[in-house]
C-alpha distance (Angstrom), angle and dihedral (degrees) to the residues before:
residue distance angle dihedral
X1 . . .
X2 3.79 . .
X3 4.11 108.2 .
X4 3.78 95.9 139.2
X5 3.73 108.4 32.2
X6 3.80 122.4 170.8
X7 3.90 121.2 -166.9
X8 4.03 132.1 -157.4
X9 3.88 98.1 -151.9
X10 3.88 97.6 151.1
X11 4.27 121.3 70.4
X12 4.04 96.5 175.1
X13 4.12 112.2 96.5
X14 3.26 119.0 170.5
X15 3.87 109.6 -102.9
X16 3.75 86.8 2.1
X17 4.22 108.9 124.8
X18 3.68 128.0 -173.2
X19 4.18 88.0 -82.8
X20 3.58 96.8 65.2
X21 3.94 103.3 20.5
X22 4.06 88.0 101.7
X23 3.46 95.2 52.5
X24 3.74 90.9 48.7
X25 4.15 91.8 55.5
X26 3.65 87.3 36.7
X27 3.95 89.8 64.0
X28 3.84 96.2 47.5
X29 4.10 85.7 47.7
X30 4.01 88.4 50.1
X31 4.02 87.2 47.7
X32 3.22 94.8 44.1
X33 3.44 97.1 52.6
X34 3.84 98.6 44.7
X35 4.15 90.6 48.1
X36 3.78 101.5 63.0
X37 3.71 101.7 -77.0
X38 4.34 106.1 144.7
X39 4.12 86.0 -174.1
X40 3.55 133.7 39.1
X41 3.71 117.3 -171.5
X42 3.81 142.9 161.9
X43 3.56 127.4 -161.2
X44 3.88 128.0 -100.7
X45 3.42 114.4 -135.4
X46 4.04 132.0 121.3
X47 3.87 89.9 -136.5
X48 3.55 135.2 43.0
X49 3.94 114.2 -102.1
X50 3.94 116.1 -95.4
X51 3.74 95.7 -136.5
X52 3.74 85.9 61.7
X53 3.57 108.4 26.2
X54 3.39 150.3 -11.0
X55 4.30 118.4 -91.7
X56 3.72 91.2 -114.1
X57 4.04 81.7 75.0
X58 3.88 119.9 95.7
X59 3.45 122.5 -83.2
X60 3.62 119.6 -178.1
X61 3.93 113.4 -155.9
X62 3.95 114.8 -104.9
X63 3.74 112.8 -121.2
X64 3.95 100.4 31.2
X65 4.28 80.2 55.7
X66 3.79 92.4 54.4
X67 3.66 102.2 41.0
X68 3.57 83.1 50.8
X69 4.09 93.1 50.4
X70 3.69 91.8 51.8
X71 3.50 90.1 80.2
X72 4.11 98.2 49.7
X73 3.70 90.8 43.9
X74 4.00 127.5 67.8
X75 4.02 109.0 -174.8
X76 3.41 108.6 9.9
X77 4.21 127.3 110.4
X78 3.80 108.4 -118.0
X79 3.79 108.1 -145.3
X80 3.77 138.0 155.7
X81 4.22 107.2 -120.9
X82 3.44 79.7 -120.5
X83 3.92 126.9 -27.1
X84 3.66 103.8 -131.4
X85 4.35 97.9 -124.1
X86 4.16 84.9 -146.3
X87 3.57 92.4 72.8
X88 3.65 104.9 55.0
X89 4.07 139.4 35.4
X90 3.78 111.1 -96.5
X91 3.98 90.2 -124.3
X92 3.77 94.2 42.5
X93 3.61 88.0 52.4
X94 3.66 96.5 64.1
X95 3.41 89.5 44.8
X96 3.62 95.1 58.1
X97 3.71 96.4 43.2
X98 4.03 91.9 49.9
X99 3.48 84.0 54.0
X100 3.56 97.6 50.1
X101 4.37 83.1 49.7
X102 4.02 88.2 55.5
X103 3.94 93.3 46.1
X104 3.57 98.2 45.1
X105 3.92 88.7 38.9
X106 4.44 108.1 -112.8
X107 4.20 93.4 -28.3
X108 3.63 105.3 103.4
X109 3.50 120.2 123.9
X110 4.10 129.1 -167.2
X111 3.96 105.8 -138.2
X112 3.85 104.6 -176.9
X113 3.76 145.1 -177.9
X114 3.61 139.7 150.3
X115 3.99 105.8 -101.7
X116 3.38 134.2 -104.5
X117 3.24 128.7 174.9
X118 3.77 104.9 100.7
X119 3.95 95.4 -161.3
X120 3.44 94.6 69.0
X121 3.49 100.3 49.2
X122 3.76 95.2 52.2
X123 3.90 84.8 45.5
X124 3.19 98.8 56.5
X125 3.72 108.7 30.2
X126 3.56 102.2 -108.8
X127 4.17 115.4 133.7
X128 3.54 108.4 -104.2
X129 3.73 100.1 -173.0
X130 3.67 127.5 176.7
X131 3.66 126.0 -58.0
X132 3.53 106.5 -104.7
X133 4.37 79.8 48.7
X134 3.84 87.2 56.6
X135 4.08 89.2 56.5
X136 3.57 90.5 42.1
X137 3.69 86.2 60.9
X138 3.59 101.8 40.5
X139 3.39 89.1 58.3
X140 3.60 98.8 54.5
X141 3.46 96.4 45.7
X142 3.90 94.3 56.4
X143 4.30 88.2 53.1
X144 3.98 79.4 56.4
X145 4.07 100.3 40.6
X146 3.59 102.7 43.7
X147 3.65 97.4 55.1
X148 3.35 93.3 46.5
X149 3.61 96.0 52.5
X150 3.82 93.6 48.1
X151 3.75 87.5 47.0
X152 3.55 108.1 -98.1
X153 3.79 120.5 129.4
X154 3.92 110.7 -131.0
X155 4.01 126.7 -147.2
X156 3.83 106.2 -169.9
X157 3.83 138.9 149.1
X158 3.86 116.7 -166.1
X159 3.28 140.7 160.3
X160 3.69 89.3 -79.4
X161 3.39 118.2 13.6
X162 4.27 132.9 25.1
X163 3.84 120.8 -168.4
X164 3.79 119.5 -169.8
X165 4.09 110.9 -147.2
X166 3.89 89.5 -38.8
X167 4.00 107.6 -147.3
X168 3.87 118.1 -149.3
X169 3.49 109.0 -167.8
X170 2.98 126.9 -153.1
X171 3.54 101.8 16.3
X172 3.91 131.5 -128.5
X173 3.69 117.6 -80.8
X174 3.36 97.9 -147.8
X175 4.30 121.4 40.3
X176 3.90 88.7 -106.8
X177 4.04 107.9 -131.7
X178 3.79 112.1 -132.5
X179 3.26 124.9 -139.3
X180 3.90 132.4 -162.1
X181 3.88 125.2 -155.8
X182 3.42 124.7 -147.4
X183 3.53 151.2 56.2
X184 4.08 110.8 -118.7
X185 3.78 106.6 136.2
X186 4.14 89.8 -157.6
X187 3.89 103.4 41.7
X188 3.94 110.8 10.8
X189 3.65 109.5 36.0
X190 4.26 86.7 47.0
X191 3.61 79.7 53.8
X192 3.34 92.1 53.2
X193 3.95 93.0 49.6
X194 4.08 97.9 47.0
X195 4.15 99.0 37.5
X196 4.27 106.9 11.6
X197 3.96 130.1 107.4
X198 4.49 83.0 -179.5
X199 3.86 140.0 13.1
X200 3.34 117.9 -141.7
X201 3.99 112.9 -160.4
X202 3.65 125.9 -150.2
X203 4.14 102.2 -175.2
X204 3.40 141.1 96.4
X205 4.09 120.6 -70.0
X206 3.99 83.6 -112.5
X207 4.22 95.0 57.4
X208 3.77 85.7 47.5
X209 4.18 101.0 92.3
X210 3.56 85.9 50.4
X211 3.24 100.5 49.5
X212 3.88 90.1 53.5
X213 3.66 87.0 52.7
X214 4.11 100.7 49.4
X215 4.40 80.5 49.9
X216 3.94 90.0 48.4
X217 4.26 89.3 46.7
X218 4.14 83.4 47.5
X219 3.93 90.0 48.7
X220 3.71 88.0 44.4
X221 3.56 95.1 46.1
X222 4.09 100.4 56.6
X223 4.34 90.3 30.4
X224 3.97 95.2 -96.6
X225 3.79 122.9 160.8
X226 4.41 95.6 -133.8
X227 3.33 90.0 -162.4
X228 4.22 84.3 77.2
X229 4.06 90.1 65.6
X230 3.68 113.3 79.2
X231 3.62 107.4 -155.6
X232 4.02 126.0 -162.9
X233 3.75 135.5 179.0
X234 3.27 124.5 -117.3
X235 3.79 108.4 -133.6
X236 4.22 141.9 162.9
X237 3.07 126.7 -129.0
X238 3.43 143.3 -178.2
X239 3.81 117.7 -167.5
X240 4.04 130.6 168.8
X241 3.85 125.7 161.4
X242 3.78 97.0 -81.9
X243 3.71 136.0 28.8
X244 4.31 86.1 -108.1
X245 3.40 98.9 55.9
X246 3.97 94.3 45.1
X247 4.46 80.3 45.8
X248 3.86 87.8 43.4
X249 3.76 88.8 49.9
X250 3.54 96.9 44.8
X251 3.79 93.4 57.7
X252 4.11 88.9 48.7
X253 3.85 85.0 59.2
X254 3.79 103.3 45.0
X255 3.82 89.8 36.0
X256 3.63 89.1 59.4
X257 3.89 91.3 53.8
X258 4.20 91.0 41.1
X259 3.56 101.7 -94.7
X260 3.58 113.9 132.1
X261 4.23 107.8 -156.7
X262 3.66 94.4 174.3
X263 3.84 90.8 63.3
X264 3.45 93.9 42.9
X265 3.82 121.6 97.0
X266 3.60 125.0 -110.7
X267 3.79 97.4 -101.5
X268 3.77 98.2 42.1
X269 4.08 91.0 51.0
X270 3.73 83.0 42.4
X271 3.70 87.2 60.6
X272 3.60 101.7 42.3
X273 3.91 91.8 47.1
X274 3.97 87.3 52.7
X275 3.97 92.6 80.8
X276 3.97 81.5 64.3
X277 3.52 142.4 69.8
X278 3.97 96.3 -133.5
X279 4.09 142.7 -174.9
X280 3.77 147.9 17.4
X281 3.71 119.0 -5.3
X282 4.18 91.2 -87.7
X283 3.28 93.2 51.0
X284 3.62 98.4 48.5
X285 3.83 88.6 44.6
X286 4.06 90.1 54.9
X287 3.57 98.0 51.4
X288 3.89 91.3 46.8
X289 3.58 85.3 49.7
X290 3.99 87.4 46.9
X291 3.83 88.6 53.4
X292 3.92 102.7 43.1
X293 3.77 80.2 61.3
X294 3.55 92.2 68.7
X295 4.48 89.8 75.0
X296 3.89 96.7 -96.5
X297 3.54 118.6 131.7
X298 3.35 103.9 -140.3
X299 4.40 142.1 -25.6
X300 3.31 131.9 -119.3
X301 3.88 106.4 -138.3
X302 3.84 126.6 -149.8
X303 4.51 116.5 -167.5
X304 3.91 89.0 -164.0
X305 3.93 88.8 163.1
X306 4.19 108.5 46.6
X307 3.72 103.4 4.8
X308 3.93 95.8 116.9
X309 3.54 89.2 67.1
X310 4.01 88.0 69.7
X311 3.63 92.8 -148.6
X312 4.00 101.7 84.4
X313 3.93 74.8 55.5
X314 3.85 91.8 61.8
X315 3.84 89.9 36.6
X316 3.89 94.2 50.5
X317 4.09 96.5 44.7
X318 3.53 94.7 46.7
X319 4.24 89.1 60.3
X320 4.03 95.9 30.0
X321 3.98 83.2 54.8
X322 3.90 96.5 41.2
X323 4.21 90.5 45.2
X324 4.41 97.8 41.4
X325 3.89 74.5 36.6
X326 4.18 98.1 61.0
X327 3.74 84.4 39.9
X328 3.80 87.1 65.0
């Protein structure tokens, strides 16, 4: 299960082209990997995220990435962080993540969610529907994946999608943990209770308790032990090896996208800077700390600023082990 996840979400380097872009994710996967990481993942999307980037940026497509990591990594969980379930047929799906479990020998991981980012969809053609639609779908796809991957072969006609004795051959290796992004107390967390092995969380450190609490009424609800979903917090960071380079970093980044943080004053950088997990390896380390507090079991970091440079990877494993670590 993911305790200790570390995500690529960022494909522009600077003087890195198409030719050697691969090779430069490929090195943060391999660091990664070596430096305590249990999960590597990388995001699925078609564009690159507005609140880091505009969609002219790279973005390399999920599964083809991972399949393709599985061979520079050794120990590591290969997941998406989360696949968006819009994109891809519900059968096809398993099929592509049991083949990602063969070719990366029993560490494939299902990271899922129900999509959102609207642009996309209308982009590329694919039916973006309304949000209780989305749901709707999610939820029929997972009564089509999981039996697939745990070698069942599904008949089913929904709303939205039918499968006729679905074959999925060969099996996984491994009994492929699924994981569920998001932080809807209605739809996604009862999701989470009925279909999910993990929780991933994408809120603020204050939502968290009550979060935990909407799962545990979920579990309660259908006669589920909680204690079986590991949940983490998506979180991220940006860590160098003192609190002015992480600051002089920081500025580099939201310069780039026209925010100025040196003319800012203290409580309106304060602000902005909350959204991340920020500074020299102490600092970093106490607000992990600070957040494990809050009942979740683990995080799944992200070092969208400076994590090319493979050594804020090092930096940031060594103190996300040590804190989930003293937690025990």
């Amino acid at each position: 299960m993911t305790v200790l996840g570390y995500q690529i979400p960022y494909f522009t380097y600077p003087g890195v082209g198409p030719d050697r872009l691969f090779e430069t994710v490929a090195r943060q996967a391999e660091t990664a990997d070596r430096c305590g990481f249990d999960t590597v993942m990388v995001m699925d999307h078609l564009y690159q995220l507005p609140m880091i980037a505009p969609p002219t940026d790279p973005m390399l497509e999920c599964y083809t990435l991972l399949s393709a990591l599985a061979g520079r990594t050794r120990q590591a969980r290969l997941s998406a962080l989360v696949t968006g379930n819009t994109y891809r047929n519900p059968a096809f799906l398993a099929k592509v993540v049991t083949t990602l479990d063969i070719v990366s020998g029993g560490r494939a991981q299902l990271g899922i969610g129900a999509g959102w980012f609207e642009l996309e969809h209308v982009a590329y053609g694919y039916d973006f529907g309304t949000f209780t639609e989305r749901f709707e779908k999610l939820e029929e796809a997972l009564r089509i994946i999981l039996p697939m991957l745990r070698g069942e072969r599904p008949t089913m006609v929904g709303r939205h999608y039918s499968v006729s004795d679905a074959i999925n051959e060969p099996p996984p290796i491994s009994r492929i943990p699924v994981m569920i992004g998001g932080s809807g107390e209605r739809k996604t967390l009862r999701l989470v209770a009925r279909y999910g092995d993990e929780s991933n969380l994408t809120c603020s450190v204050d939502e968290v308790p009550r979060k935990l609490d909407a799962l545990a009424r979920h579990c309660d609800d259908i006669g589920r032990d909680r204690s079986e979903i590991t949940v983490s917090l998506q979180q991220i960071c940006l860590i160098a090896p003192t609190h002015e380079q992480a600051m002089a970093a920081a500025a580099g980044f939201f310069g780039a996208r026209g925010i100025d943080l040196t003319s800012m004053d203290d409580g309106t950088r304060d602000r902005l800077l909350a959204a991340f997990v920020v500074g020299g390896p102490d600092e970093v380390g106490e607000q992990l700390a600070r957040r494990l507090e809050s009942g979740v079991d683990g995080f799944t970091l992200s070092l969208p600023v400076n994590g090319h440079e493979l050594e804020p990877i090092e930096l940031l494993g060594r103190v996300a082990a040590e804190v989930v670590g003293a937690k025990g």
